[in-house]
C-alpha positions in Angstrom: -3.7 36.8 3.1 -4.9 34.2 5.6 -5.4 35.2 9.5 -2.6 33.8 11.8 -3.6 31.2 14.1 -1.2 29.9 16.1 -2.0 26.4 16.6 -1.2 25.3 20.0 -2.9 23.2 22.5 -5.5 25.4 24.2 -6.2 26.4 20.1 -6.6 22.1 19.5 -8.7 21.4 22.7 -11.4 24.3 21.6 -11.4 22.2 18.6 -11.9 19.1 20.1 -14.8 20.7 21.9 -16.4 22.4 19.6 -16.8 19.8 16.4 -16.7 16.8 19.3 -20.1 15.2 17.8 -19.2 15.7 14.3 -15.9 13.9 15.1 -17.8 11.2 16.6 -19.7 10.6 13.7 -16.3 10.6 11.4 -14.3 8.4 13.3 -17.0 5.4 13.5 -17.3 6.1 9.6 -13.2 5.6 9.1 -13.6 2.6 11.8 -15.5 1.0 9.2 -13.1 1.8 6.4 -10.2 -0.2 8.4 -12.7 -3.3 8.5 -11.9 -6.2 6.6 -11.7 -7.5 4.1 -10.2 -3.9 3.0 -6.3 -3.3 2.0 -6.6 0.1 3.7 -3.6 0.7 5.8 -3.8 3.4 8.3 -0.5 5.5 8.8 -1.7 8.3 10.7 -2.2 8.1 14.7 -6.1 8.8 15.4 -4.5 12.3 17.4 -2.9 13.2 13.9 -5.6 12.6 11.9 -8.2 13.9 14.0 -6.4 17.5 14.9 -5.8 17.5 10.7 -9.7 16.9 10.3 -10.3 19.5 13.3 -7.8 22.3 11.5 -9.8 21.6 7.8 -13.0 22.2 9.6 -12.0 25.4 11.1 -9.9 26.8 8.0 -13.0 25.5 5.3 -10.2 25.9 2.7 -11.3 25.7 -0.9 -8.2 24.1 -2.1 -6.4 21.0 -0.1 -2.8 19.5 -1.1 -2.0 16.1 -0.4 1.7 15.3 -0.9 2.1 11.3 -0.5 -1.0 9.5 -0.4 0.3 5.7 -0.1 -3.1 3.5 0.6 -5.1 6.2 1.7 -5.9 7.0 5.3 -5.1 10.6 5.0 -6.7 11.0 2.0 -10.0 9.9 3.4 -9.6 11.9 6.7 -9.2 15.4 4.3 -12.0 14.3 2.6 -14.6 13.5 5.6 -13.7 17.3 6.6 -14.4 18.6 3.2 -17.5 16.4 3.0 -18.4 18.1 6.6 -17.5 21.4 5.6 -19.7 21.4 2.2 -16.8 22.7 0.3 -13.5 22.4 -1.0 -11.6 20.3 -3.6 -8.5 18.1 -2.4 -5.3 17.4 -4.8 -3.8 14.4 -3.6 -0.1 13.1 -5.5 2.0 10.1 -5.5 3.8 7.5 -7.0 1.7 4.7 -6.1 -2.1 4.7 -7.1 -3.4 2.3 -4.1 -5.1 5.2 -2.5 -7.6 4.9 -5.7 -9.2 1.6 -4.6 -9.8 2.5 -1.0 -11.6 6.1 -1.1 -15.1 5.6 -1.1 -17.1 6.6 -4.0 -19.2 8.9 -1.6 -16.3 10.8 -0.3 -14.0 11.6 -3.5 -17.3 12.3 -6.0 -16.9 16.3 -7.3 -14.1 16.8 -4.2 -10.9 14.6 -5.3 -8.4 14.8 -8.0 -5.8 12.3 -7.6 -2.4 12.3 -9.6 0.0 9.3 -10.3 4.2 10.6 -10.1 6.4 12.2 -8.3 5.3 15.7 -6.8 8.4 16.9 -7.6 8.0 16.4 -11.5 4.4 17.6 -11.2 5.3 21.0 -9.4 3.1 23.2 -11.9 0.3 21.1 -11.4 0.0 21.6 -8.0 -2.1 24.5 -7.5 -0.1 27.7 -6.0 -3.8 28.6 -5.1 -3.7 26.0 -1.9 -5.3 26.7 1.6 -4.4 23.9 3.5 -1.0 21.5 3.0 -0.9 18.3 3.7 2.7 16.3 3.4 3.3 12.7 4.3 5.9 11.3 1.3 9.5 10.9 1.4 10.9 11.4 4.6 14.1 12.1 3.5 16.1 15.6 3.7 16.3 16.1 -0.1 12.5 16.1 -0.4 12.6 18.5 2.6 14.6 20.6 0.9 12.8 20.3 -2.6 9.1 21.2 -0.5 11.1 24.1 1.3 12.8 25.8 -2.0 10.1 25.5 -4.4 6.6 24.0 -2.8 6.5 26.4 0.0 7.5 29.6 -1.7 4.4 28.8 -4.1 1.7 28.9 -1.3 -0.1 31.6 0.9 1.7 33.2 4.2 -1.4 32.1 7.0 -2.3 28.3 5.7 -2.0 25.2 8.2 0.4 22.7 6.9 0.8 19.1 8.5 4.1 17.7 7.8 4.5 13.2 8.9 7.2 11.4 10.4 9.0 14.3 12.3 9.0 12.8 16.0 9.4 9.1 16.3 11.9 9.7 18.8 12.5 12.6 21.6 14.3 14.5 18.3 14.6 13.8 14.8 17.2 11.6 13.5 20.2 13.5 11.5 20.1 13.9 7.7 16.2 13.3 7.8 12.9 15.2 6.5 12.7 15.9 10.0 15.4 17.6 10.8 15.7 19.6 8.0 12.5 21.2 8.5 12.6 21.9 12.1 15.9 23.8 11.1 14.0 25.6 8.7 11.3 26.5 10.8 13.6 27.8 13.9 15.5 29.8 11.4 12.1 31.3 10.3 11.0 31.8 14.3 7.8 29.5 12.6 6.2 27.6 15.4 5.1 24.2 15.4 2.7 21.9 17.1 3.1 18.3 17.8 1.1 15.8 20.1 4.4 13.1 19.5 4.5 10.9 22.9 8.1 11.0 22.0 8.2 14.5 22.3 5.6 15.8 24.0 4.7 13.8 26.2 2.7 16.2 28.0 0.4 17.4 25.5 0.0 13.8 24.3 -1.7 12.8 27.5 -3.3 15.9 28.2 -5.0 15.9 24.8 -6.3 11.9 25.2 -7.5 13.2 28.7 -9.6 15.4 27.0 -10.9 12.8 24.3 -12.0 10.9 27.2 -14.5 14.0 28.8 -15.8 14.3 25.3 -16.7 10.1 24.9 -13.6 9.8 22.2 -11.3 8.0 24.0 -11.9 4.5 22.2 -9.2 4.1 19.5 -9.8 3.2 15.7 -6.5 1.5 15.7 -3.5 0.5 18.2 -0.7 3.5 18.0 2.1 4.6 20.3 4.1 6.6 17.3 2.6 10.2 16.4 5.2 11.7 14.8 3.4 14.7 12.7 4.0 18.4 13.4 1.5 21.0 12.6 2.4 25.0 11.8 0.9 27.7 10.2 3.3 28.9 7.0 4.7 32.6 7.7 
């Protein structure tokens, strides 16, 4: 079983701090990812994809999950942190296959495995064995429901799992992914973390106060919608 952390935002701040120049380093590498003439599409706000490389560097899992890959962004995030950490093999699913023409041959060499169709069809292939899950697909309740019935049961108590598109607004829309899995985790007493300007728009500003101290504050790309929550499965 996995130690508890509690991810909060004193617990992301110390993170911030303490991997500040390797996160330097990573985010002028993805800068130059988003350059043209690339089809690389970024969906994840730079706080959302830097706290989910911060959380990878700290856990050093050994197995990632990547439900919902779509052209990629994620996908090369998990991987710089993997890269960083010397260790670790991510398992990225999804319908599409863009993601395949836009991670760099240094990143996904003896770290990636990448599978075309649904997750939900594939459910024995995903490895029960995971450390760290990573969910950004259908954002509708149904999938919610299929991840909480028969993904979640499969993995480790003590893992950090990211989960998109929760926040766009003050509070999830009815009958979405959202919703049903904020239900799910109240019911469980499961915190969860968000840095959604929607929100929390405290801890969004307080956390870009802090990029600017550490000489991070110039963003990769223009974002006012950071919808993802964070928790660590009980």
């Amino acid at each position: 079983m996995h130690q508890h952390i509690d991810i909060d935002i004193d617990h992301i701040i110390g993170l911030y701090r303490t991997y500040a120049h390797d996160l330097d380093r990573v985010r002028e590498q993805q800068r130059k990812l988003l350059a043209p003439p690339t089809s690389l599409k970024a969906q994840l706000d730079d706080l959302e994809a830097e706290i989910t490389y911060l959380l990878l560097r700290e856990a050093r899992p050994e197995t990632v999950v990547e439900i919902g890959t779509f052209h990629g962004w994620s996908t090369t995030w998990l991987l710089q942190a993997l890269k960083d950490n010397g260790t670790g093999h991510l398992y990225s699913y999804d319908i599409v296959d863009h993601v395949a023409r836009n991670v760099p041959e240094r990143l996904r060499t003896g770290r990636w495995t990448f599978t075309q169709g649904d997750a939900k069809e594939n459910l024995e292939k995903i490895p029960d064995t995971a450390d760290f899950l990573f969910i950004d697909a259908a954002h509708s309740a149904s999938f919610a429901r299929w991840y909480i019935q028969h993904l979640l049961p499969r993995m480790r108590p003590g893992i950090p799992v990211c989960v998109h598109d929760v926040f766009h607004g003050r509070r999830p829309l009815p009958f979405t992914e959202g919703a049903v899995v904020l239900r799910w985790l109240a019911e469980q007493e499961n915190p969860y973390f968000t840095v959604s300007r929607a929100h929390a728009p405290e801890t969004h500003h307080r956390l870009n106060d802090v990029k600017r101290t550490l000489a991070l504050g110039h963003p990769l790309r223009d974002s006012k919608d950071n919808p993802m929550i964070f928790f660590t499965l009980r």
